[in-house]
N, C-alpha and C positions, 0 to 999 in steps of 0.2 A: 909633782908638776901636773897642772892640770891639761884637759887635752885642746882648749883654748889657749893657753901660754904655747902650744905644739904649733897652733896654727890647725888645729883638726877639726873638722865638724861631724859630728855623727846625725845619718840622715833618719829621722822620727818614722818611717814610714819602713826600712829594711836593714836601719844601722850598718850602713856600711859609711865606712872612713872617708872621709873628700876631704882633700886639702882646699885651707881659708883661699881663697883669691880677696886681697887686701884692695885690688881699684872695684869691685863689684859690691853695690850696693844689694845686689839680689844673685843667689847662687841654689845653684838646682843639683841633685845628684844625680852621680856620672854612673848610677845603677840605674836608677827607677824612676827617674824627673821628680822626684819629691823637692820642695825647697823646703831648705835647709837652713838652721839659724843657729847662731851663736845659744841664745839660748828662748825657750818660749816666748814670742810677742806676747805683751802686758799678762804673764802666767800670775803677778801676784792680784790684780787689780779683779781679771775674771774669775779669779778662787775666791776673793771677798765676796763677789759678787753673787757667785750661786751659795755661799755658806751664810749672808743674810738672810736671802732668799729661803735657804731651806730651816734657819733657825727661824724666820716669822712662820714656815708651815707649820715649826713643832709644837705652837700653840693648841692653833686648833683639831691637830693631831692629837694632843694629848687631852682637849674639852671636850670634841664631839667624840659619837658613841662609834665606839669601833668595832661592835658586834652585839647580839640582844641574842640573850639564852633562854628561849622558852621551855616550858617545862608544864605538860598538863592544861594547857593553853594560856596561861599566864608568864609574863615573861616583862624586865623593862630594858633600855638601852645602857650596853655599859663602855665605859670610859677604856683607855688602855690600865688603871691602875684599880677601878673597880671591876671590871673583866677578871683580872689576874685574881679577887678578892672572891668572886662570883666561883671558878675556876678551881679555890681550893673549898667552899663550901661547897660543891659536887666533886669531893675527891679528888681532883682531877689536878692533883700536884704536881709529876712531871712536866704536865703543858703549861700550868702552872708558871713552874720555874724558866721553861721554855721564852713565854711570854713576856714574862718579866726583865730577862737578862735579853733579849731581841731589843727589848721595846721602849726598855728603863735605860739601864743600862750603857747598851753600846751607840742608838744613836749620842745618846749623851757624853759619854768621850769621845767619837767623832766631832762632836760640833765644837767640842772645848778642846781637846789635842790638835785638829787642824788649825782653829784661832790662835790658838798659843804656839803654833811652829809658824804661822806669816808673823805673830807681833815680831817674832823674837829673832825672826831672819829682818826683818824694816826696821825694827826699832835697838838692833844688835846689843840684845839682851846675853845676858852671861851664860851660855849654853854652850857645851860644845858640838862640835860637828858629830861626833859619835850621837850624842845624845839627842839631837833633832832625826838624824837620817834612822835610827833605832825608832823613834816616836813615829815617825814618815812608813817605816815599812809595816810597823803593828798597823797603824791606821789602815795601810793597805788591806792587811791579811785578814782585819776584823770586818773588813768592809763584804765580802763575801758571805759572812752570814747572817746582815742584815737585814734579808730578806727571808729568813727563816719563820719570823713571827707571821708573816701575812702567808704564807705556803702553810703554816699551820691554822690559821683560819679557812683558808679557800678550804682546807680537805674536811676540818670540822663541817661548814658549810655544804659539803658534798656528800657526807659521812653520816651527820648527825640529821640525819631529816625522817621523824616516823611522826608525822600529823601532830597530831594534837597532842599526844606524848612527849616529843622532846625536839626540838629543832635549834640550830643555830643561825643565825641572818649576817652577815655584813654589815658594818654602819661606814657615813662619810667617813668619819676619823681614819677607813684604813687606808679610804683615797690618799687623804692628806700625808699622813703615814709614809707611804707609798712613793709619793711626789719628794718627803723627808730623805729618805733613804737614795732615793734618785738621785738627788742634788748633791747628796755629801758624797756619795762614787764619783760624779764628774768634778767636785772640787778637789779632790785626791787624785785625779786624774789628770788637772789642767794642772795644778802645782808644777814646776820645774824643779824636781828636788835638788838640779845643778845649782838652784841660787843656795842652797846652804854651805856649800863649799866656797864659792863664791863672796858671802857676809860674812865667813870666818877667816878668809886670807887677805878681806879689801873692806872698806867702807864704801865705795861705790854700791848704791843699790842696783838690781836687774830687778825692770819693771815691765 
């Protein structure tokens, strides 16, 4: 049973239990004044909305130059996939591999695991509830170190600087990058993972 069939509401701001009041259009908890909902107002509609959003940044996240490795005074801008290619022609295979699975990688099952957990909760795709909320909590737990690749540029960037010998620069891309990464933590964020319980006990959507 779920804590909705109870009549329960858990409050988003210190989870404490409040009983539904069934004539109140609007209900606040009796901890902390937080209001309280059955389940997040439009959580599927504003998770599309920042996972567009962050899927048109990963364009030009991934075309513009997301750092330039100079070397000797010569040096041109590289891409996130020509970076990584730059990266193992100066040895430098750890960061290497670093960058690649940051940057290739995990945004890229982020942007494809969160679209494919809203299709398949709206569109009650054959999925079980185990199988979404397992897909929900990875996307969680990968999300933490997607900001790994640009903490390893800022330090390169702070690290690698001897003049005309060797230096590392920033490009836009790791803005874009950056903005990437942003948008799919708050779409894993605004998701209500209660709708997946929810699409596999009712055909009702929660929107």
């Amino acid at each position: 049973m779920r804590a909705i069939d109870a009549g329960i509401l858990v409050c988003p701001e210190c989870h404490q239990l409040n009983r539904q009041e069934p004539d109140s259009d609007v209900q606040f908890c009796t901890r902390c004044g937080g209001r309280v909902h059955a389940r997040r107002p439009n959580s599927l509609a504003r998770t599309w909305a920042l996972l567009i959003t962050a899927a048109i940044l990963y364009i030009p996240a991934n075309a513009l130059p997301i750092m330039t490795v100079n070397s000797f005074g010569k040096g041109e801008p590289d891409t996130i996939m020509s970076g990584v290619v730059t990266l193992v022609q100066y040895g430098m295979l750890p960061i290497a591999a670093v960058v690649f699975i940051a940057s290739i990688l995990v945004p890229t099952f982020k942007l494809v695991g969160i679209a494919l957990l809203l299709y398949s909760v709206q569109r009650h795709q054959p999925l079980s509830a185990r199988q979404r909320i397992l897909m929900f909590r990875f996307i969680e737990w990968i999300g933490r170190w997607s900001m790994l690749d640009i903490f390893v540029i800022a330090i390169l960037v702070a690290l690698v600087n001897f003049g005309s010998l060797a230096s590392i620069e920033a490009g836009f891309g790791a803005v874009a990058f950056a903005s990437v990464v942003v948008l799919t933590m708050l779409a894993a964020i605004t998701f209500d993972p209660r709708l997946i319980w929810d699409n596999t006990e009712s055909d009702d959507d929660h929107d």
